[in-house]
DOSELO-113334 format. One record per residue: residue in one letter; x, y, z of N, C-alpha, C, O in turn. Coordinates in nm, 3 decimals. Each point is the difference from the previous one (the first is absolute). Example, Ala and Ser with C-alpha at 12.3 -4.5 7.8 and 13.67 -1.06 7.14 Angstrom:
<recs>
residuo n_xx n_yy n_zz ca_xx ca_yy ca_zz c_xx c_yy c_zz o_xx o_yy o_zz
a 1.319 -0.569 0.780 -0.089 0.119 0.000 0.090 0.120 0.000 0.104 -0.002 0.066
s -0.139 0.107 -0.138 0.082 0.119 0.006 -0.077 0.109 0.073 0.051 0.111 0.017
</recs>
This chain:
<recs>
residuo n_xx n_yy n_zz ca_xx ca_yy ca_zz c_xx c_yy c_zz o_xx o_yy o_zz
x 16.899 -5.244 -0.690 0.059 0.074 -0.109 0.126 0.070 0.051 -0.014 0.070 0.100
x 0.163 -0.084 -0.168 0.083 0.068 0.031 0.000 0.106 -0.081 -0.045 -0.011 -0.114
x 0.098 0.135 0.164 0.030 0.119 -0.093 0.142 0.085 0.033 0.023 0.046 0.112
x 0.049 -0.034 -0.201 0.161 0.057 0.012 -0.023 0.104 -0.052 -0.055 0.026 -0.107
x 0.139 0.092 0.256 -0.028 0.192 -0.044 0.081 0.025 -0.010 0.044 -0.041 0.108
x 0.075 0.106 -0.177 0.093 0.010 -0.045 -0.024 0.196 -0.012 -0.034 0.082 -0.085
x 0.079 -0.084 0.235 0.024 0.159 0.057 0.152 0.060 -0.034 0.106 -0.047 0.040
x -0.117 0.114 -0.088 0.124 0.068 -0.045 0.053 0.068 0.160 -0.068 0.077 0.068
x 0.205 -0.129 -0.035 0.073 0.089 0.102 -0.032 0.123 0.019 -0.051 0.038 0.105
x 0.088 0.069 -0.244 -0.036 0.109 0.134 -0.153 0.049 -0.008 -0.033 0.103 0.057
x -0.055 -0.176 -0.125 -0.139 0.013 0.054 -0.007 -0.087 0.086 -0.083 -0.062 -0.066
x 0.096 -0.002 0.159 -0.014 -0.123 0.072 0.033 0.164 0.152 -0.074 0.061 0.079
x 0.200 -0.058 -0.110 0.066 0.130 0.070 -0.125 0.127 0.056 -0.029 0.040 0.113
x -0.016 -0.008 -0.236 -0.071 0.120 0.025 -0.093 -0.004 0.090 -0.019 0.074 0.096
x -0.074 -0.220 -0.153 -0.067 -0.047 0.082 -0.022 -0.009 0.156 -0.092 0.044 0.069
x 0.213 -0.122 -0.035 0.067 -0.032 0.119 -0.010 0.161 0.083 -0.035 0.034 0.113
x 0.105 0.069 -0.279 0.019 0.106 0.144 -0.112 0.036 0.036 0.001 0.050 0.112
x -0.155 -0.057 -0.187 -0.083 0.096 0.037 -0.097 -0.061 0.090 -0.100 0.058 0.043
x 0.137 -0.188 -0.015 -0.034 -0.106 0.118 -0.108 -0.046 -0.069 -0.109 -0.009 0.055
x 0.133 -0.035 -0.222 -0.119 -0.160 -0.001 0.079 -0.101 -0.086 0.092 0.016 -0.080
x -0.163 -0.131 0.126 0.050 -0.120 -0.056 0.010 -0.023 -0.109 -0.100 0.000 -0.072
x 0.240 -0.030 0.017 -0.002 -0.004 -0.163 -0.104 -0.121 -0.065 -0.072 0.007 -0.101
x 0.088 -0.109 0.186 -0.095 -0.114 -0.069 -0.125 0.026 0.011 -0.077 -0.028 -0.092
x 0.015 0.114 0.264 -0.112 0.052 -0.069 -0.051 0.059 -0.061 -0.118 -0.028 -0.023
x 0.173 0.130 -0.031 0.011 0.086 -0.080 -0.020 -0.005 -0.184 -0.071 0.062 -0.078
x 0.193 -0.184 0.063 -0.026 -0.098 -0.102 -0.112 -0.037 -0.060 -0.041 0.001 -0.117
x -0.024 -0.054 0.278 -0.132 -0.096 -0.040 -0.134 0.065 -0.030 -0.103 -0.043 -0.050
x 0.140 0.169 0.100 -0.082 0.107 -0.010 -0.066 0.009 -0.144 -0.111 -0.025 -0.047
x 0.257 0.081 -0.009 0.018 0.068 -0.127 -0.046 -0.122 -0.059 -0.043 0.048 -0.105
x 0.026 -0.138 0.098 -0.017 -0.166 -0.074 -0.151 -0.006 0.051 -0.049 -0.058 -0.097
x -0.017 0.071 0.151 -0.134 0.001 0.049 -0.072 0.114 -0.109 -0.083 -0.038 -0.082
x 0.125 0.181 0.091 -0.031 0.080 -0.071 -0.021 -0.016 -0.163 -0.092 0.029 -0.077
x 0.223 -0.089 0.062 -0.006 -0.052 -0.127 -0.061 -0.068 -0.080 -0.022 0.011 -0.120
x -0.019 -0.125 0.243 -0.146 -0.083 -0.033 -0.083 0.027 -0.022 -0.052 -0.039 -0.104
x -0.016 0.126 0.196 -0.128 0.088 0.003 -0.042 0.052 -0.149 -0.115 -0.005 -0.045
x 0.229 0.057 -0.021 0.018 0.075 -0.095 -0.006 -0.054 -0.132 -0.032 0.053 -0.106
x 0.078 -0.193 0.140 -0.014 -0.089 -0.076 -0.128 -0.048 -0.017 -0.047 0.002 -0.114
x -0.026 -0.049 0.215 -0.162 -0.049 -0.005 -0.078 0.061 0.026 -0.100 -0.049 0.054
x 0.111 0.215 -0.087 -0.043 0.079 -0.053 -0.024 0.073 -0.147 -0.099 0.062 -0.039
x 0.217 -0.089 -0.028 -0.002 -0.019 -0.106 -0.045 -0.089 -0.114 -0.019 0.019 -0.120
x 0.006 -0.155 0.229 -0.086 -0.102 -0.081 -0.124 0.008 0.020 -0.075 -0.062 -0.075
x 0.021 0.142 0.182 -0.128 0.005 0.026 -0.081 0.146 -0.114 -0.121 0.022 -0.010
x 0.207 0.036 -0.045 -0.044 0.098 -0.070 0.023 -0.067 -0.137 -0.067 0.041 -0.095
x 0.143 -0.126 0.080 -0.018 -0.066 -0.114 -0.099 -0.102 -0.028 -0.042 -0.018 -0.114
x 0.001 -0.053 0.215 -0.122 -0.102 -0.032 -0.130 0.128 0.028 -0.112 -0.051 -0.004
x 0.111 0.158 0.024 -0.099 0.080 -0.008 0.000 0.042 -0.102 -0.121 0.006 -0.020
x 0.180 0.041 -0.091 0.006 0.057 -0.120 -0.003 -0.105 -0.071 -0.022 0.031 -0.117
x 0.035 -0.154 0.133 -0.036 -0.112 -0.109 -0.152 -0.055 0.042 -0.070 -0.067 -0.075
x 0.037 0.102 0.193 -0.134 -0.050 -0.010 -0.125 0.118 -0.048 -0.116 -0.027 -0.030
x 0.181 0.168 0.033 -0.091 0.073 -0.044 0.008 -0.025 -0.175 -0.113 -0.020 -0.045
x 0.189 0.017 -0.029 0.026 -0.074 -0.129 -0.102 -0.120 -0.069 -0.064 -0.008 -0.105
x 0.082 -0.071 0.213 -0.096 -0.134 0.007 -0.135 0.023 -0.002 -0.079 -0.067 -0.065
x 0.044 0.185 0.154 -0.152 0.066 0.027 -0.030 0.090 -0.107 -0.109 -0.007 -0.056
x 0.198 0.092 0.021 -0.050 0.056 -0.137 -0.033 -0.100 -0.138 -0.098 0.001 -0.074
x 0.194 -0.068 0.072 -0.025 -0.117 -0.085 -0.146 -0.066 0.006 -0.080 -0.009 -0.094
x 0.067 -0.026 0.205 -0.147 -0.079 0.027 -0.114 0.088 -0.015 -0.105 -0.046 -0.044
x 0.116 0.190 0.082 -0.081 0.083 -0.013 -0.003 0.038 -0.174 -0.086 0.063 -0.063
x 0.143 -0.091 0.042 -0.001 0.053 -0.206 -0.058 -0.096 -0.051 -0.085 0.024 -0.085
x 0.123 -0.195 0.129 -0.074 -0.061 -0.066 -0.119 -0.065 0.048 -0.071 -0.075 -0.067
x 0.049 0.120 0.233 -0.155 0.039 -0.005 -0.141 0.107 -0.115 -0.096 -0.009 -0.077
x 0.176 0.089 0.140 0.012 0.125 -0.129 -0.095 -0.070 -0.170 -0.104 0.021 -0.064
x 0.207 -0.098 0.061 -0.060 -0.069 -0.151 -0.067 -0.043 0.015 -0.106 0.032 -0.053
x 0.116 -0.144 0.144 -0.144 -0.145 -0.038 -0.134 0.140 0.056 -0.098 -0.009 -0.074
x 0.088 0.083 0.144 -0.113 0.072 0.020 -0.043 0.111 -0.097 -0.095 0.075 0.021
x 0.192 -0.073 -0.151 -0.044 0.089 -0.094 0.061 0.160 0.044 -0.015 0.101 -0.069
x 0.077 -0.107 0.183 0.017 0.162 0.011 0.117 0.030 -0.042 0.093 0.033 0.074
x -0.082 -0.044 -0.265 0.149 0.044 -0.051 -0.074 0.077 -0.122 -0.122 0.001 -0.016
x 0.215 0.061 -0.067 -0.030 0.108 -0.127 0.156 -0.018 -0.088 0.121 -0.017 0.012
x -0.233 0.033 -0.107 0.087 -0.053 -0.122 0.135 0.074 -0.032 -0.011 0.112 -0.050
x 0.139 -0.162 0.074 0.075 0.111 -0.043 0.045 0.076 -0.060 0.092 0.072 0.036
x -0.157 -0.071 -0.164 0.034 0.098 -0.082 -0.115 0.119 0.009 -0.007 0.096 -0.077
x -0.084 -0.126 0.190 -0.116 0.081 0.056 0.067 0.093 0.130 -0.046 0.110 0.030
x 0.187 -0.186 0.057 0.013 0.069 0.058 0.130 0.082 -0.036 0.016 0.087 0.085
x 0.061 -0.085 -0.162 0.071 0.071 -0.064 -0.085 0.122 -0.087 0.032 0.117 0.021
x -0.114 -0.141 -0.095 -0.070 0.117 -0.020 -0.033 0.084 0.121 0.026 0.120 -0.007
x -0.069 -0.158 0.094 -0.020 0.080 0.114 0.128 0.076 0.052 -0.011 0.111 0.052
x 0.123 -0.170 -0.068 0.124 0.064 0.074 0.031 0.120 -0.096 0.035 0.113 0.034
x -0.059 -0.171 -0.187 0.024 0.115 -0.067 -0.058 0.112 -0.008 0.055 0.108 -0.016
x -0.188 -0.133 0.029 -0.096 0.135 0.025 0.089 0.034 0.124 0.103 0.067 -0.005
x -0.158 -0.126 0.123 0.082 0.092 0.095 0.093 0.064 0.012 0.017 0.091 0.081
x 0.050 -0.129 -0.157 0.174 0.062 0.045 0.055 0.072 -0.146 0.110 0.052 -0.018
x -0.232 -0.066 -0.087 0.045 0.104 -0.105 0.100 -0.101 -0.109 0.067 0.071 -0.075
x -0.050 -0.190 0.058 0.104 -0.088 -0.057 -0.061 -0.044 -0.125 -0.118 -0.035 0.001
x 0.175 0.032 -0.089 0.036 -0.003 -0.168 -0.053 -0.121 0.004 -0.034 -0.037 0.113
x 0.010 -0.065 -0.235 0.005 -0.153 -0.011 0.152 -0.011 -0.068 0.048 -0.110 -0.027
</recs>
């Protein structure tokens, strides 16, 4: 795999003065980036699989009968919370 870093002079400079390598430096920041990256996908296939599991869990839920009718549980919210029809 080739990859082109395109260090700006006087960061290339600064670099230099504070004694590290601009390309490693580069590759650094490009490593980090990654990380950050497949990290972010990893929190995303986690939040789509908890989705998937609630899903499966709801319509477990049904075929086993453990649901209530909803206009049974809206009455309930209304008692609770004091709400009008």
């Amino acid at each position: 795999m080739q990859v082109t870093l395109d260090i700006p002079d006087s960061f290339a400079a600064q670099l230099i003065a504070a004694g590290k390598d601009p390309t490693r430096a580069a590759l650094e920041a490009l490593k980090v980036s990654q990380l950050a990256e497949d990290y972010q996908r990893l929190l995303d296939l986690a939040a789509e699989a908890s989705v998937e599991e609630a899903i499966r869990q709801g319509r477990e839920d049904v075929v086993a009968g453990r649901t209530y009718p909803m206009e049974e549980v809206f009455a309930e919210a209304r008692k609770k919370y004091g709400l009008r029809r």
